[in-house]
Phi, psi and omega in degrees: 000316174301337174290317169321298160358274178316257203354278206297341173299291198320297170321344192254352200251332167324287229250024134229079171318284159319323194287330160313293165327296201295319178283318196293335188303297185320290184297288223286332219245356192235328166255024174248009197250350185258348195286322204273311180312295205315314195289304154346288214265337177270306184318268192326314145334291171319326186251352157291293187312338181290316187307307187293351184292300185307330196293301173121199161222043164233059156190146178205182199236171193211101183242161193262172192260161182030076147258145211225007179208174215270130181067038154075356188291321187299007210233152121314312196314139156211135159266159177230189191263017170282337232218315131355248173345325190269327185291308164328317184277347195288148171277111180096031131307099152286311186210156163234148158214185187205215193160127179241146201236134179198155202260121176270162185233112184227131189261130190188132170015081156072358200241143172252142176226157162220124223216150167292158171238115167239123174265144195239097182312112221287348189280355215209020197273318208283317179297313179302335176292302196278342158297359181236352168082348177339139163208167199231155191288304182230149167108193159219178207272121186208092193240128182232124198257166196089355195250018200037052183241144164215152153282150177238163192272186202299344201277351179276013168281293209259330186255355159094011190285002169226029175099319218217114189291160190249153179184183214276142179100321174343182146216139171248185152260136163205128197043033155099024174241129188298119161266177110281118173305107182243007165173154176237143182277136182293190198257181204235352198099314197245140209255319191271337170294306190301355162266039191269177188204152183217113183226159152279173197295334195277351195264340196286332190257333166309334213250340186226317188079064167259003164061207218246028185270150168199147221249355183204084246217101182254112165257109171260136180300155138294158175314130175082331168317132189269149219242350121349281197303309187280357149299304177304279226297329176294291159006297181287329190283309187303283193323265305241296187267356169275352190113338206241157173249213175255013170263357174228032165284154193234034180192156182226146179264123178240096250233151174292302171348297201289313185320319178263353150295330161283327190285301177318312186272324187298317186325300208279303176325278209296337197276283179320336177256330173270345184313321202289323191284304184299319115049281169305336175306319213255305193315290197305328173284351198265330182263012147301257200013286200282357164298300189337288214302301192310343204266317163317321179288288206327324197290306188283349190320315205265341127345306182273337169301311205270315167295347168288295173355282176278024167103351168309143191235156173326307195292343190248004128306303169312294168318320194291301175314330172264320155333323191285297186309328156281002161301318190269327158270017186257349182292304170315324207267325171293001179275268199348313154292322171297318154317334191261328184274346141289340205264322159300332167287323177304289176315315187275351150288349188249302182312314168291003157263337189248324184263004175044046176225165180223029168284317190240071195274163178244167197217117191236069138353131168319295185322296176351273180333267157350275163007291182277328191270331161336284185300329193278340194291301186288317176277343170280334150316295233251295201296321163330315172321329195262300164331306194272356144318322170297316153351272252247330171256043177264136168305124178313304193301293194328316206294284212307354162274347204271111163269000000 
């Protein structure tokens, strides 16, 4: 009997076609677009969590609080290498390293550019390396101070950023003072790391007269340590000789947890405000659906007169309508996926080619899928409801008069 359903749903949406095509245009144009956030937003979720896994969980960070420009100018707020030296001392501290950021002026074949500059304490490069996952193109990640050498990052190789690609032996300027290129860093993802510059620390404070500041401070645990506990105990420590307590504390602690957890929550905000536009969207296909449908009983009256006639009973005119309205939303939903799973492939091919990053994939999950034709299913079902109520109560005698 359900099949009979299908048949006769199928055959009527066969034989109003364009009108068919046109409801559907609202659901299929409303589930690629919730198909494509979706897709979007788990790839992105997925290359985050990859990233904190390479990060690990025996490290976590120290930034000075509401800083607002590039190297603290924006701020009062400071960390120093005093502060260091106190972290160094914490009990269930393996290693510390840090890093201070200043906006550089840099010369290359006839062209200025302005790019960070990070300075590194040449003593301390394997944590900084490996918290950041750095790998190099050409070279070795090697900074020796006094000698006037940096690395640079991938784009100035690759992406055409002076005209002229840069690679080890060049020389630049940077703030009118000569450097040698001693190596590039592979690439990193992020369009603004990958134009990055790497010194040492000492040639780096002579170079900006940055004194004894430092804009970022990577801390690793010892081993079996829980990395809570020794962030409280730094925490504490930090309050204790800056002076400050906790409600007037001036640096933030960043445990991978929390970080990804900012990521996450930021993540859900944006996903949850265009998930809301697509919505508005689904709304609107679900009321073609239920135009379509209302307008077919008018159309069909006197049709549904002749099937009552010959023993079609109420429940099965109702069936036939809704089946046919989740025929057109489950139909809707399969343009829609395909649609949204090219239109998501796409979008992560075009970033990852023009922005040289690999952050933002896309992810097409079973459930995913499933999901969406479910739901396209349900909202045609569901807009469908009233129309095929109407159906299943039409007067025989009336139908069979109705011209």
């Amino acid at each position: 009997m359900i099949s009979d359903y299908f048949k006769i749903a199928i055959r009527n949406l066969r034989q109003r076609g364009l009108r068919s095509w046109l409801t559907m245009l609202g659901i299929f144009i409303s589930i690629a677009t919730i198909f494509t956030l979706i897709s979007l937003s788990l790839g992105l979720q997925g290359a985050i969590n990859e990233q904190f896994q390479i990060l690990g969980v025996d490290k976590f960070f120290i930034m000075p609080k509401g800083q607002l420009g590039i190297g603290g100018d924006g701020g009062a707020v400071k960390l120093t290498t005093a502060d260091v030296e106190i972290i160094d001392r914490v009990s269930g501290v393996k290693d510390v390293s840090y890093a201070t950021i200043g906006n550089g002026k840099i010369e290359f074949n006839d062209k200025i550019r302005y790019f960070i500059i990070a300075g590194i304490p040449a003593d301390r490069l394997d944590l900084y390396l490996e918290s950041t996952d750095m790998k190099m193109d050409e070279g070795k990640f090697e900074l020796r101070d006094g000698k006037n050498e940096v690395l640079i990052g991938y784009d100035y190789k690759y992406n055409n950023v002076f005209g002229k690609p840069l690679s080890s032996g060049n020389s630049i300027l940077i703030n009118d003072q000569k450097f040698k290129v001693k190596g590039v860093v592979d690439v990193i993802g992020n369009p603004q790391d990958d134009k990055n510059i790497y010194m040492p620390m000492e040639d780096f404070s002579l170079l900006f007269d940055s004194g004894n500041r430092v804009d970022q401070i990577i801390i690793q645990i010892n081993p079996g340590e829980n990395i809570e506990d020794v962030a409280d105990r730094v925490e504490k420590k930090l309050r204790r000789s800056r002076g400050v307590t906790e409600k007037t504390q001036d640096f933030m602690i960043l445990t991978p947890e929390e970080l990804l957890q900012s990521f996450s929550n930021i993540l859900l905000i944006i996903t949850a405000f265009l998930g809301g536009i697509a919505a508005i969207s689904l709304f609107v296909g679900g009321v073609g659906i239920a135009n379509t449908m209302y307008t077919s009983v008018i159309e069909r009256t006197k049709e549904i007169g002749v099937m009552k006639a010959i023993g079609a009973q109420n429940k099965d005119i109702m069936w036939i309508f809704l089946i046919e309205s989740g025929l057109l939303g489950v139909m809707g939903a399969i343009i829609g996926v395909i649609l949204g799973f090219g239109l998501s492939n796409l979008i992560e091919y075009i970033v990852t080619n023009l922005y040289n990053t690999n952050l933002l994939q896309a992810a097409a999950p079973l459930y995913l899928i499933f999901g969406c034709l479910a739901f396209g299913f349900v909202i045609g079902a569901v807009s469908g409801v009233f129309p095929a109520w109407q159906a299943s109560k039409t007067n025989v005698v009336d139908a069979l008069r109705y011209e």
